[in-house]
C-alpha positions in Angstrom: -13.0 -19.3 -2.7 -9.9 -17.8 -1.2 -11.2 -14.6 0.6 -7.8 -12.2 -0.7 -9.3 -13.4 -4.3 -12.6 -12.8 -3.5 -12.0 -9.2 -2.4 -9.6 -9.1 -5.1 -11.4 -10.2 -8.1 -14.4 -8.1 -7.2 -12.3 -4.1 -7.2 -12.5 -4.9 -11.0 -16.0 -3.8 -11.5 -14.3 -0.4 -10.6 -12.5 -0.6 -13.6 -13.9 0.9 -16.6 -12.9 1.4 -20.2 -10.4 3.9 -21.3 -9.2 4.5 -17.7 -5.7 4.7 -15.8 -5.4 2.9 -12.8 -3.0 2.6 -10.1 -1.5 -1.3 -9.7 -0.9 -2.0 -6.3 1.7 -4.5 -4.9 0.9 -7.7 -2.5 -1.2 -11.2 -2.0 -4.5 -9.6 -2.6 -4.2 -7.0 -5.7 -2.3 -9.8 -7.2 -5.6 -11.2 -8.0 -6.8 -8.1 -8.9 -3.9 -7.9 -11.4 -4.8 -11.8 -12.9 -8.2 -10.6 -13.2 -7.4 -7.6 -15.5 -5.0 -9.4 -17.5 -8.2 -11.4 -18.6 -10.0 -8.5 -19.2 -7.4 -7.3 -21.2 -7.4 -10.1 -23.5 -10.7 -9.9 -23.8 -10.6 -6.1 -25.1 -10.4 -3.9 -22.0 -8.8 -1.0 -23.2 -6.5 0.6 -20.1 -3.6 1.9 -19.1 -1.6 1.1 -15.3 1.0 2.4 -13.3 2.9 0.0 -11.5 3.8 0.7 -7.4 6.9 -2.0 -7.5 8.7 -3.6 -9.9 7.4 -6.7 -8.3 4.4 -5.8 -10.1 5.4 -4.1 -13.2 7.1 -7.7 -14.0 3.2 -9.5 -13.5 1.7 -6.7 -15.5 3.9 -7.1 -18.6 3.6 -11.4 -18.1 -0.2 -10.5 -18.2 0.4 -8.3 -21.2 -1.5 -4.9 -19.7 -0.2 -1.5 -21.3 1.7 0.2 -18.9 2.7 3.9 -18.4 4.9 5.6 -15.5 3.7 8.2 -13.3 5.4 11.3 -14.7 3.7 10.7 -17.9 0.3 11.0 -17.1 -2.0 13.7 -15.0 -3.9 12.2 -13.4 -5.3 8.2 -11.9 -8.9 7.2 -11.9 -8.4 5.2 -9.1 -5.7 2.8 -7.9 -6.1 -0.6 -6.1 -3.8 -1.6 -3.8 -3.8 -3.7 -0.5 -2.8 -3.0 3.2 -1.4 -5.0 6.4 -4.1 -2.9 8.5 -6.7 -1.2 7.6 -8.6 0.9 11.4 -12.3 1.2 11.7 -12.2 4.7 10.4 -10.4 3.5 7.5 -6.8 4.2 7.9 -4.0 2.2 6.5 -0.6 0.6 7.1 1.0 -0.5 4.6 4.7 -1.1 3.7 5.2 -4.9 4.7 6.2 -5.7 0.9 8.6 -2.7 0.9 6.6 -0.6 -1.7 4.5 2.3 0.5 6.7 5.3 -1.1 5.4 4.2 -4.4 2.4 3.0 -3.5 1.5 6.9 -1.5 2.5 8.2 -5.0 0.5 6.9 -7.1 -2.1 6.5 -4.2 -2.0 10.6 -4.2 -2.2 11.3 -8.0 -5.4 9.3 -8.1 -8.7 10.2 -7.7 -10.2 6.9 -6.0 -8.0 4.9 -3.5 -9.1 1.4 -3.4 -8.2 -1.2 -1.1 -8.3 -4.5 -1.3 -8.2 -7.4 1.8 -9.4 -10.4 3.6 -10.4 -9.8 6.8 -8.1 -10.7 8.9 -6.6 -6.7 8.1 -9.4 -5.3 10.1 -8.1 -3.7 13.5 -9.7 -1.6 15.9 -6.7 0.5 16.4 -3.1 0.4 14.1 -0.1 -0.4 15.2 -0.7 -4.6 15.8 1.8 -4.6 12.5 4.5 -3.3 12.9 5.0 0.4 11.1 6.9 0.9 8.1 9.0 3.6 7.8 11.3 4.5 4.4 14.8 6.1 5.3 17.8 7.1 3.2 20.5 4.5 3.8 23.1 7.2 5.3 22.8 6.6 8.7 20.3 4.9 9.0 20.7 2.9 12.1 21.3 6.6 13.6 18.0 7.8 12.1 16.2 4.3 13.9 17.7 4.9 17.1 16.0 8.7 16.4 12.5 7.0 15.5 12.9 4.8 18.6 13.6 7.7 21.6 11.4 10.2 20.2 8.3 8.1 18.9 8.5 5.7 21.6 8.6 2.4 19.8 11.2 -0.5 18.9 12.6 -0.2 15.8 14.1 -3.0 13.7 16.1 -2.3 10.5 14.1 -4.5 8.0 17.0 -7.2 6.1 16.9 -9.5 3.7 19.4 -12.2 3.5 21.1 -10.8 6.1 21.6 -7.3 4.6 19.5 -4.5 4.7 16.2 -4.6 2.7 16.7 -2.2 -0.4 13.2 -0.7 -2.0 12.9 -0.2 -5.2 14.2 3.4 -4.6 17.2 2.4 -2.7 16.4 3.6 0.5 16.0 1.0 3.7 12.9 0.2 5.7 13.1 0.7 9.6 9.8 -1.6 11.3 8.3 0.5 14.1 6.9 -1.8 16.4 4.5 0.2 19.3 4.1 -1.2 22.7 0.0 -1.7 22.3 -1.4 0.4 19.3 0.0 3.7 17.6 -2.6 6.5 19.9 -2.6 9.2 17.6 -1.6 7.9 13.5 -2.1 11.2 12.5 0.2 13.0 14.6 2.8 9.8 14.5 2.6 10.2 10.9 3.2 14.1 11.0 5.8 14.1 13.1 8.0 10.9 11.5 7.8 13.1 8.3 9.5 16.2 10.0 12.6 13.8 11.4 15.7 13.8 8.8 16.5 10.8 7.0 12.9 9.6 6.9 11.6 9.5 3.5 8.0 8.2 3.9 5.6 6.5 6.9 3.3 3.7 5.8 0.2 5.2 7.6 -2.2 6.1 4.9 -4.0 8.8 6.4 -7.6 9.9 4.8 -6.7 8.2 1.8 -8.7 5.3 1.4 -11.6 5.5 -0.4 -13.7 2.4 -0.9 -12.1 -0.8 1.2 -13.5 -4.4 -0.2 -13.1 -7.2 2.6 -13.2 -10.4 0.9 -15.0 -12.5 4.0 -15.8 -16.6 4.0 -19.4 -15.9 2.9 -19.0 -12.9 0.6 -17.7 -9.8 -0.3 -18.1 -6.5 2.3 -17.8 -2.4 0.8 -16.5 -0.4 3.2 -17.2 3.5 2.5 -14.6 5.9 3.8 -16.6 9.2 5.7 -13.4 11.0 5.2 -14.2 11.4 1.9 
């Protein structure tokens, strides 16, 4: 089986009756997402909040009740993927455009589960290119910024030739670091205190469980930040 199924398929059994999950966005949780629908039609009674409206659209094809963020409390646990995920469990994420989102719901939710093939396992981040979420007003200015002060090459993310919109309306600036990103905490930090950025894609302490879907099985990862 394919191994982003495999790891996706099997962050179900997290999933219990009555709850209200987080729906991440990508390759992997998109099985995740197929998986529930069936569960749903079977009876599952749950509620998700859509990260993108990539995945808002799959929900409602799949026919799973959906809510938005500002009308619940609280998350029982979201499922989402990652483009890297460190050995001490630390995330980048962003290369489908959705981390501002995704950190939302991510943060209103009391389990954080990732979902990957492993192929996203690094020893250090920064192999992927960084995401970072900036207001469109000058936004070249604020990459330039990013670029002399964090010490990386930044790329303004396009598509079709103009620059990549999120679902917000902001644009994405890729960070790419000469070997690995050193420190991801402080990187993260300090991105945050530079205007025009909106939101990093490091996932810092934030991850709780992380399935690896791998060619002979499935492998739980427990986060000891936790």
């Amino acid at each position: 089986m394919d191994t982003k199924r495999l790891a996706g398929e099997y962050a179900v059994d997290f999933i219990k009756e009555g709850m209200t999950i987080g729906l991440g966005t990508g390759s992997t949780v998109y099985w995740t997402i197929q998986k529930l629908g069936e569960l749903v039609r079977e009876g599952l009674s749950i509620r998700g909040v859509p990260t993108s409206k990539q995945t808002e659209q799959l929900a409602k094809e799949l026919q799973i009740p959906l809510v938005s963020l500002s009308e619940v409390d609280e998350l029982d646990l979201t499922i989402d993927g990652a483009d890297e995920i460190s050995d001490d469990l630390q995330l980048t994420k962003g290369g489908g455009g959705a981390l501002l989102r995704e950190k939302l719901v991510a943060t209103a939710s009391k389990q954080l589960i990732i979902v990957a093939d492993e192929s996203k396992l690094v020893s250090h981040l920064g192999q992927f290119p960084l995401p970072v979420e900036v207001v469109p007003f000058a936004a070249e200015h604020t990459a330039q910024r990013i670029c002399t002060l964090v010490g990386c090459t930044t790329t303004l993310r396009l598509q079709n030739n103009k620059p990549y919109i999120t679902d917000n309306g902001n644009f994405i600036v890729d960070c790419a670091f000469p070997e690995f990103i050193a420190n991801p905490i402080e990187t993260h930090q300090f991105l945050k205190t530079l205007t025009g950025v909106v939101e990093t894609g490091l996932f810092i302490n934030m991850a709780h469980i992380v399935v690896i879907g791998k060619s002979n099985g499935v492998k739980k990862l427990i986060s000891q930040n936790k």
